[in-house]
SERO-4910 file (N, C-alpha, C, O; in steps of 0.05 Angstrom, whole numbers):
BEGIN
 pado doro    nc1    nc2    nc3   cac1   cac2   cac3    cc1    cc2    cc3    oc1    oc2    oc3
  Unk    A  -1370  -2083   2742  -1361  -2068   2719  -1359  -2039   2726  -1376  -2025   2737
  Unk    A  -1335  -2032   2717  -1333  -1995   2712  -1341  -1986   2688  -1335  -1999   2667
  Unk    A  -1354  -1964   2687  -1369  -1960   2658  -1352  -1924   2667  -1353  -1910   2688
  Unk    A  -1340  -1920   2642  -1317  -1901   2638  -1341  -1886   2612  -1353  -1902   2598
  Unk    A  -1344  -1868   2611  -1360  -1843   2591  -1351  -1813   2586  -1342  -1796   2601
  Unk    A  -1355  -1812   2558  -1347  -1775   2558  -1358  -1768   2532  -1376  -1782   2522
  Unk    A  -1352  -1752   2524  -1365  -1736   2499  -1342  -1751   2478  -1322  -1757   2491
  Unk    A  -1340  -1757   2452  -1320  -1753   2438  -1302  -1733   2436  -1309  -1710   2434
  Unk    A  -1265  -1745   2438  -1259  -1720   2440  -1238  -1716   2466  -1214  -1711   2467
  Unk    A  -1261  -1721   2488  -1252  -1713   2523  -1226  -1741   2526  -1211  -1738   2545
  Unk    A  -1222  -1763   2512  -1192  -1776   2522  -1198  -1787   2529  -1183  -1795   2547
  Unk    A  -1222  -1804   2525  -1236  -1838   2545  -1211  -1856   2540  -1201  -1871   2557
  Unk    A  -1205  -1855   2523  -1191  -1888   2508  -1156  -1877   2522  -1137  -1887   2535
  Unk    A  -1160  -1861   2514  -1122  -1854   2520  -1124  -1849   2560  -1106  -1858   2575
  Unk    A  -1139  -1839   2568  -1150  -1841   2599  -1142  -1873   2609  -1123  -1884   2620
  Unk    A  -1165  -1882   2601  -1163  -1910   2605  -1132  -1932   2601  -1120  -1941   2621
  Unk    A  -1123  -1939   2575  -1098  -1941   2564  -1079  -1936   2591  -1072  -1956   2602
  Unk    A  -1072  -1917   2599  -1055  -1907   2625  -1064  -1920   2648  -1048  -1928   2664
  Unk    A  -1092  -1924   2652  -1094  -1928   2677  -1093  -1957   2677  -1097  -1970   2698
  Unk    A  -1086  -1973   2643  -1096  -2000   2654  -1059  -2014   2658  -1051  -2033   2671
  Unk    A  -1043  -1994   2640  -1023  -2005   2643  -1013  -2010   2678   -999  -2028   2687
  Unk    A  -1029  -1986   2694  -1018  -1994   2724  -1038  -2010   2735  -1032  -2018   2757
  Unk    A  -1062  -2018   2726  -1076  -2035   2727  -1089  -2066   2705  -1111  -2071   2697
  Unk    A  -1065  -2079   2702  -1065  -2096   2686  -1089  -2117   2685  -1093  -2130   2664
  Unk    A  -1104  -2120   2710  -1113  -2142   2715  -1152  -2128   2701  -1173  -2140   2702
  Unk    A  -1147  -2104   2690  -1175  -2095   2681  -1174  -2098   2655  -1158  -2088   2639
  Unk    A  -1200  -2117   2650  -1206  -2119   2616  -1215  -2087   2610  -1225  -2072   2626
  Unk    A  -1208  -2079   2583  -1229  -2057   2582  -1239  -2060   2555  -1220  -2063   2539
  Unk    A  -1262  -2061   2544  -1286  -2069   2529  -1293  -2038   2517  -1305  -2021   2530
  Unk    A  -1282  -2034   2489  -1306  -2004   2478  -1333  -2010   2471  -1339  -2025   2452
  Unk    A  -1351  -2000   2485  -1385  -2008   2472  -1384  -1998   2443  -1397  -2013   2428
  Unk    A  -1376  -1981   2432  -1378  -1964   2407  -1364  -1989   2383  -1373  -1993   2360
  Unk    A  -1341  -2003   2395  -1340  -2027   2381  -1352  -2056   2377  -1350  -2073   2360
  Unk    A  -1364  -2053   2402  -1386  -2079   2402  -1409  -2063   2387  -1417  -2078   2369
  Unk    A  -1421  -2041   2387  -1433  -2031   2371  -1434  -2035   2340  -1452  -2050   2331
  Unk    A  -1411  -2018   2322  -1405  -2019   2305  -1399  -2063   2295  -1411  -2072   2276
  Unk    A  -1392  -2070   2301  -1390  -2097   2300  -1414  -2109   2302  -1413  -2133   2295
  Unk    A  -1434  -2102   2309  -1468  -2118   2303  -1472  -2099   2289  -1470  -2109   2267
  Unk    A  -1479  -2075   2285  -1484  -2056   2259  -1478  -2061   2239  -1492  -2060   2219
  Unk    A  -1444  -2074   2239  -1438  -2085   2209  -1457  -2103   2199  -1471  -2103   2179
  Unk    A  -1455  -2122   2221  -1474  -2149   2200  -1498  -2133   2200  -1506  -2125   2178
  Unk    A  -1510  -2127   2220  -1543  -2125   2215  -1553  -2101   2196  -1572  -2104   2181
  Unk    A  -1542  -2083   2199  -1548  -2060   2181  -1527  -2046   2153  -1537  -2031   2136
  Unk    A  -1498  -2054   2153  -1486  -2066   2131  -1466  -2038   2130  -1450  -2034   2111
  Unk    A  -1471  -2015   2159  -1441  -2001   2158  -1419  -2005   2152  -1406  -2026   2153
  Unk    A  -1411  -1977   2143  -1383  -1991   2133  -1365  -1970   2162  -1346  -1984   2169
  Unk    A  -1364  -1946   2177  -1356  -1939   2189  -1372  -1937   2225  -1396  -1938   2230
  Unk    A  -1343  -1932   2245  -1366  -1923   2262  -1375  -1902   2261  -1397  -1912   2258
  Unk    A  -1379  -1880   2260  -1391  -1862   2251  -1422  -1857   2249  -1439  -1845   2262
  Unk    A  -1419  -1876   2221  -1449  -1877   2212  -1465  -1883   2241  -1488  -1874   2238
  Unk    A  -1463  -1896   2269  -1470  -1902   2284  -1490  -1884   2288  -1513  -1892   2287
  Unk    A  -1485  -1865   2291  -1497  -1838   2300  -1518  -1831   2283  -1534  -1814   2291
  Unk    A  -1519  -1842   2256  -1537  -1828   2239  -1558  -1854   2237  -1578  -1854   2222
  Unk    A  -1551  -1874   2254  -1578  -1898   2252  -1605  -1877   2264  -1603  -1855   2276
  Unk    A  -1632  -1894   2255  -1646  -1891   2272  -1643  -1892   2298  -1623  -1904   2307
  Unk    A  -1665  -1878   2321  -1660  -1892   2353  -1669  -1921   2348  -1665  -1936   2367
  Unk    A  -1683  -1932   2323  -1697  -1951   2335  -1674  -1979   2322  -1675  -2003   2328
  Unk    A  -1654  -1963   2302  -1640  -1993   2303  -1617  -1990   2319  -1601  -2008   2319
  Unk    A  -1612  -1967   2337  -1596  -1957   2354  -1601  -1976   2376  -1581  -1985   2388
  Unk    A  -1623  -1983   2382  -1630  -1986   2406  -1626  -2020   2397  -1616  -2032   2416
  Unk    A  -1630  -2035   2377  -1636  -2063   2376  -1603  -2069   2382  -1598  -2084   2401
  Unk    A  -1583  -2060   2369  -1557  -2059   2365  -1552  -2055   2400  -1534  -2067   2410
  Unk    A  -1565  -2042   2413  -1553  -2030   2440  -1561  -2059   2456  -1544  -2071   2469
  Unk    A  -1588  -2070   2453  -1597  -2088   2463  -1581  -2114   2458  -1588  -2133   2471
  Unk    A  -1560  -2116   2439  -1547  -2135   2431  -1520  -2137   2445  -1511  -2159   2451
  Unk    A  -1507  -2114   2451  -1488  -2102   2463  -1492  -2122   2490  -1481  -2143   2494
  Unk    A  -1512  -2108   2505  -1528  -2109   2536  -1516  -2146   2537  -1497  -2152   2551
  Unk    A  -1530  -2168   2520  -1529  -2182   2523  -1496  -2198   2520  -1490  -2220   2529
  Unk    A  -1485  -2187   2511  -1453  -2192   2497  -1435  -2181   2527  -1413  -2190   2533
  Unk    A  -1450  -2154   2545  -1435  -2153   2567  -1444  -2165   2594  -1429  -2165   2613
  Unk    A  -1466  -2173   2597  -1475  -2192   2614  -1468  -2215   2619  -1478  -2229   2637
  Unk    A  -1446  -2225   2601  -1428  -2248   2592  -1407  -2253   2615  -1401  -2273   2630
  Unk    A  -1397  -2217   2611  -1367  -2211   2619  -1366  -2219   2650  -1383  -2218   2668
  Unk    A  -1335  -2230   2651  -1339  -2241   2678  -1312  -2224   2688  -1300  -2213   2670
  Unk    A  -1304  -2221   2714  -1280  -2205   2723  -1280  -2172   2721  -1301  -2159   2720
  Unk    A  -1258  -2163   2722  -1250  -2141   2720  -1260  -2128   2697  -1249  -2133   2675
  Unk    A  -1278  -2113   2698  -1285  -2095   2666  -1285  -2070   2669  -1291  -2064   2692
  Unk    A  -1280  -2052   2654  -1283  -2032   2638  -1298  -2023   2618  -1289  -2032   2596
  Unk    A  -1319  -2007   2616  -1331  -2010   2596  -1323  -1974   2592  -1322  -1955   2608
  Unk    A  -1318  -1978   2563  -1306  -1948   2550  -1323  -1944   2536  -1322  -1958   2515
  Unk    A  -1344  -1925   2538  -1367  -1915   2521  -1374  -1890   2524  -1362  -1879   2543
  Unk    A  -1392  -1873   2511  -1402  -1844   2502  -1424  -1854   2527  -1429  -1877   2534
  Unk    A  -1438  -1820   2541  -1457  -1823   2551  -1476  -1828   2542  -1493  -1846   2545
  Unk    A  -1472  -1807   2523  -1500  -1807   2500  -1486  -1803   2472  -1462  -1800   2467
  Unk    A  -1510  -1803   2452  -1506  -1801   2431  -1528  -1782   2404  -1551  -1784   2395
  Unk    A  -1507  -1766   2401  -1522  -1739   2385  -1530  -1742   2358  -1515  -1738   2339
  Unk    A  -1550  -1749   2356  -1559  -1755   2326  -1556  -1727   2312  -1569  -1707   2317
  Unk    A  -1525  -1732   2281  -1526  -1696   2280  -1553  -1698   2254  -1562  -1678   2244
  Unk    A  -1560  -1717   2249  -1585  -1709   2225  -1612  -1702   2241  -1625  -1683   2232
  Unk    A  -1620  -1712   2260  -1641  -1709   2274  -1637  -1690   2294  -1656  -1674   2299
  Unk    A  -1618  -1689   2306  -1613  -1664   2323  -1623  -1674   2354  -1631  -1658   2371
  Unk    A  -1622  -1705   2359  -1634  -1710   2379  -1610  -1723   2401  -1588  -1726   2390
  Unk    A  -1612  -1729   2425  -1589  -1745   2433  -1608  -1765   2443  -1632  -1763   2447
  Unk    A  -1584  -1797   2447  -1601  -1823   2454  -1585  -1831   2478  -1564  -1841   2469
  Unk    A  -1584  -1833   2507  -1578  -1847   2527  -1557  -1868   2517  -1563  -1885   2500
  Unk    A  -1532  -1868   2529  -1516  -1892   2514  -1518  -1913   2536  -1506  -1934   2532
  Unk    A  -1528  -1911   2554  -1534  -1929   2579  -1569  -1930   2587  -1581  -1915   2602
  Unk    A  -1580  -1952   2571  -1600  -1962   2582  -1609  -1982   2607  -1600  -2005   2605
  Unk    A  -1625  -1975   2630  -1625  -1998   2638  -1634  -2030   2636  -1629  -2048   2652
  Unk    A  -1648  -2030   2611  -1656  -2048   2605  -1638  -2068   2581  -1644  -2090   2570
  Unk    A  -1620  -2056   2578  -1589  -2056   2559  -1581  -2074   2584  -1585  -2098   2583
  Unk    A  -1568  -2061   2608  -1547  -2067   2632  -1565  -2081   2645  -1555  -2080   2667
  Unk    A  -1587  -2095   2648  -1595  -2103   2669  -1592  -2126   2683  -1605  -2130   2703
  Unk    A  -1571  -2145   2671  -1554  -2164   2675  -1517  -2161   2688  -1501  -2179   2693
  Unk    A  -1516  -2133   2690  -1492  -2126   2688  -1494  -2113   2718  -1513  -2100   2725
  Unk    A  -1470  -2119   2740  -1469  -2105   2761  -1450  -2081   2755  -1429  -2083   2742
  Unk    A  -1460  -2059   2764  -1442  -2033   2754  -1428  -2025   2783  -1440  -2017   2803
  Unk    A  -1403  -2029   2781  -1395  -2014   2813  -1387  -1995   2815  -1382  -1990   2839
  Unk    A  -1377  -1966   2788  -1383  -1947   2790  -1392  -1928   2757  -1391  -1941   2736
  Unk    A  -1397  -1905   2757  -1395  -1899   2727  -1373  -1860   2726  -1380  -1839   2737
  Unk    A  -1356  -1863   2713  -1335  -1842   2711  -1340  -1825   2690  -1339  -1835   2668
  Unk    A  -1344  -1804   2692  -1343  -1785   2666  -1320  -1772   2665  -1313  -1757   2683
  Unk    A  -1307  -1777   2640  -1284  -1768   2634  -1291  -1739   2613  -1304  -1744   2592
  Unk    A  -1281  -1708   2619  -1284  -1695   2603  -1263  -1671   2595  -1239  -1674   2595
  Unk    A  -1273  -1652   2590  -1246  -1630   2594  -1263  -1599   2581  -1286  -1600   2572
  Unk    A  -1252  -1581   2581  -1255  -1556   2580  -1268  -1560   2549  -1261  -1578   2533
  Unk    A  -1283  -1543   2545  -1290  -1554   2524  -1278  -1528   2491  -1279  -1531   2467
  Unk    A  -1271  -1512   2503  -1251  -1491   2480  -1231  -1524   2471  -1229  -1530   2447
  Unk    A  -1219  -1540   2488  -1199  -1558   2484  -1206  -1581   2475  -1190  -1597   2464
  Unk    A  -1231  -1585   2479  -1253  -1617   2467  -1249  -1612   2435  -1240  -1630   2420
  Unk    A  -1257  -1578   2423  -1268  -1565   2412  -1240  -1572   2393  -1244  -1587   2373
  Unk    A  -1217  -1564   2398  -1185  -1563   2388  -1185  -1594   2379  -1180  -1601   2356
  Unk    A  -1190  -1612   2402  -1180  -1639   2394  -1189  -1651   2365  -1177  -1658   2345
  Unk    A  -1222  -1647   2377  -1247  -1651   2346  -1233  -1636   2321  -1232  -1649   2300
  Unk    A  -1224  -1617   2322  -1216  -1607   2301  -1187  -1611   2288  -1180  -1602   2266
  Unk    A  -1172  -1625   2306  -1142  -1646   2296  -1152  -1668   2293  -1138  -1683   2279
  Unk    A  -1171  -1677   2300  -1171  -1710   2296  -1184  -1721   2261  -1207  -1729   2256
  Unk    A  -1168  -1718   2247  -1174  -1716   2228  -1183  -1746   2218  -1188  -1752   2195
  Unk    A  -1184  -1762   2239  -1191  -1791   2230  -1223  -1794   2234  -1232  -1815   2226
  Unk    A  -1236  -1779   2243  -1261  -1778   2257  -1274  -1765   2242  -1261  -1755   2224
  Unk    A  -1301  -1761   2243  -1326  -1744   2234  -1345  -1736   2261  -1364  -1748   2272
  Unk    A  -1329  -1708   2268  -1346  -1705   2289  -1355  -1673   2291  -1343  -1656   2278
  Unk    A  -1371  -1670   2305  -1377  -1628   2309  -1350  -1628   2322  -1335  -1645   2331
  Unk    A  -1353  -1594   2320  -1331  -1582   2328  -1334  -1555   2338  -1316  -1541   2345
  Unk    A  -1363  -1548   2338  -1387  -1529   2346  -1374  -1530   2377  -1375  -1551   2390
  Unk    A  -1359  -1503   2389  -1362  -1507   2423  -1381  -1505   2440  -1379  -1510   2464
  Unk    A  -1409  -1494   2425  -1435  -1497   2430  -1446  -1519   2436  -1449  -1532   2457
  Unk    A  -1453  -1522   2412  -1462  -1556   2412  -1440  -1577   2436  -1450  -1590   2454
  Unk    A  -1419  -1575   2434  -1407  -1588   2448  -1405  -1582   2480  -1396  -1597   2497
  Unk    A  -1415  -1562   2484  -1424  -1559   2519  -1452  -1564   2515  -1461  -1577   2534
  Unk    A  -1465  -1561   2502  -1494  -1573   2507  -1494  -1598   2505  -1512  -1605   2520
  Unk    A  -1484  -1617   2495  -1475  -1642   2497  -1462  -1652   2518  -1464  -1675   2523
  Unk    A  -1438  -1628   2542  -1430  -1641   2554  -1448  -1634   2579  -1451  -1651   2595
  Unk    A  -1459  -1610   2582  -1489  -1607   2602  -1507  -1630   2612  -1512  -1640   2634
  Unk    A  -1520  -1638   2573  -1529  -1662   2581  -1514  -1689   2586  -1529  -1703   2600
  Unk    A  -1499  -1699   2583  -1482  -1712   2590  -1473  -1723   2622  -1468  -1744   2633
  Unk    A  -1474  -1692   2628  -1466  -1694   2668  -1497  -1697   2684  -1502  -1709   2704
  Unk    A  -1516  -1682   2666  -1544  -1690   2676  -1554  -1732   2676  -1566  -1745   2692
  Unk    A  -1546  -1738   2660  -1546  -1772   2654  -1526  -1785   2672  -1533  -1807   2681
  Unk    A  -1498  -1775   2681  -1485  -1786   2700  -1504  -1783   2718  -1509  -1805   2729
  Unk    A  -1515  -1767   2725  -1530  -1770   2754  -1551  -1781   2758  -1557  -1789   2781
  Unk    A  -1567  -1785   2737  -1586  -1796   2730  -1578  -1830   2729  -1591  -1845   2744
  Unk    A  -1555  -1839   2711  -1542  -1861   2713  -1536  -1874   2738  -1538  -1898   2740
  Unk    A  -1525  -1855   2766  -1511  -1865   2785  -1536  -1872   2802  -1539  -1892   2816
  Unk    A  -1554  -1849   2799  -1583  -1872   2808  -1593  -1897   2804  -1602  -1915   2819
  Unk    A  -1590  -1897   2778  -1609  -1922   2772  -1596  -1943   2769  -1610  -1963   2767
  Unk    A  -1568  -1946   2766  -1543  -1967   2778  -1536  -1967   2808  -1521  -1982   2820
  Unk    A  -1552  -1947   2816  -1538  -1950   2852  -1514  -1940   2851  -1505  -1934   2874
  Unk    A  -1495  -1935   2828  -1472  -1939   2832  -1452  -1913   2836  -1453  -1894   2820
  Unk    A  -1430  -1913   2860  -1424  -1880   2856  -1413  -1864   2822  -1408  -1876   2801
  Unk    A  -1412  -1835   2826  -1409  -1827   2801  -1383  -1813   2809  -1380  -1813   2833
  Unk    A  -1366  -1802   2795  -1337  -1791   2791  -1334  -1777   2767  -1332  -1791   2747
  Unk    A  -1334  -1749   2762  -1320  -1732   2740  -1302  -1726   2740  -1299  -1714   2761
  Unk    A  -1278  -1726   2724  -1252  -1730   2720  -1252  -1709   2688  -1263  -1715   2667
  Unk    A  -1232  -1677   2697  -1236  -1670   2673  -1200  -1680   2667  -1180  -1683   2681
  Unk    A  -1207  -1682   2642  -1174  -1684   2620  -1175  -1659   2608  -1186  -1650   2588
  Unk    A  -1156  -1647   2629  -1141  -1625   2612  -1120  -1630   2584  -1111  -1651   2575
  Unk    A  -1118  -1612   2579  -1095  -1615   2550  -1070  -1616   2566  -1066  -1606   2588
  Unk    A  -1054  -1629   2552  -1023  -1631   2570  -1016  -1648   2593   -996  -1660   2600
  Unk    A  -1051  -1644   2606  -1043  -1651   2632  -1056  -1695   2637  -1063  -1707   2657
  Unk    A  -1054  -1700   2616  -1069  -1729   2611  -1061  -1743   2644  -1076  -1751   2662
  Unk    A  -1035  -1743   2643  -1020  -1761   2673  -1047  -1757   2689  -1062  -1774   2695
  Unk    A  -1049  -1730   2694  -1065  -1725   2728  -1097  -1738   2720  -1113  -1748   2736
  Unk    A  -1099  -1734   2700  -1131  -1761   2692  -1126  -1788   2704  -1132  -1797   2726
  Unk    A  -1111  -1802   2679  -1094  -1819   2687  -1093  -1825   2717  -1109  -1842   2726
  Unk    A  -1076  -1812   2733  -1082  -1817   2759  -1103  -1821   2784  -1104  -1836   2803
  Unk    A  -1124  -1795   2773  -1140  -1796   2789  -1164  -1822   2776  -1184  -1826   2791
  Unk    A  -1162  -1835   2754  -1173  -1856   2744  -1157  -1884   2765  -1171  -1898   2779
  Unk    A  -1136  -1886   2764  -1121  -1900   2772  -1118  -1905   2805  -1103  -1921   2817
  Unk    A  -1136  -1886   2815  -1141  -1888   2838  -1164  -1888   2854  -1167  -1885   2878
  Unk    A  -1183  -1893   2830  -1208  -1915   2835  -1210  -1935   2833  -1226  -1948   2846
  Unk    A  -1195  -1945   2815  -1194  -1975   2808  -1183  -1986   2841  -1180  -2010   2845
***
């Protein structure tokens, strides 16, 4: 499995999208929707969103549910998920990659997808479908910690790590240099 990560915002899903059309033969899996899809039943959300405002501790049962739903997966994967996750009521962030979540899962690499963050900052603030900061503060302290957990991550998967920023405009050259790991 490739496990693809970024801040909200940085272009995971539209990153990915490009790279699978030249790579057809890769499933790609959002954790945030295997997420939100056991949140519904178990805790009775109505958006993803609210994700963020769970406890860590039903955060974590929900994550543990995930773990077992991708340990399943057989072939070519993708996994499109947040590094972490910023609790904005608590003010805390929670690891979006546990190893006790993955520990069924072989990881063969993990990619952080991000971008300048004045332009993270622009996106959050057009994406009017979302509920997200838009603080460029907050949002480099988020993406700080973020690149500290890639490295931390690529340890404890063994697995190499790759940062890939998405510029504005420039999506293709993401795209590509995604497209040439696979």
């Amino acid at each position: 499995m490739i496990i693809v990560m970024g801040l909200p915002g940085a272009g995971k899903t539209t990153v990915l999208n490009g790279a699978q059309k030249k790579h057809s033969e890769y499933k790609i899996l959002n954790y945030g929707t295997l997420m939100f899809e056991i949140a519904r039943e178990k805790f009775k959300l109505t958006n993803r969103d609210e994700i963020r405002k769970m406890t860590a501790e039903q955060q974590k049962k929900v994550q543990a549910e995930v773990g077992k739903r991708l340990s399943k997966e057989k072939g070519k994967v993708i996994l499109d998920t947040h590094c972490s996750v910023l609790n904005p009521d608590k003010g805390f962030y929670l690891p979006g990659l546990r190893h006790s979540i993955l520990k069924g899962v072989k990881v063969d690499m993990i990619v952080l997808i991000t971008g300048e963050i004045n332009e993270l900052a622009e996106r959050r603030k057009n994406d009017k479908t979302r509920v997200r900061a838009v603080d460029s503060k907050e949002i480099e302290e988020h993406d700080q910690y973020n690149r500290m957990l890639l490295a931390a991550y690529s340890a404890m998967f063994e697995a190499p790590a790759k940062v890939i920023i998405n510029r504005n405009g420039k999506v293709e050259e993401a795209v590509e240099e995604l497209s040439a790991l696979l």
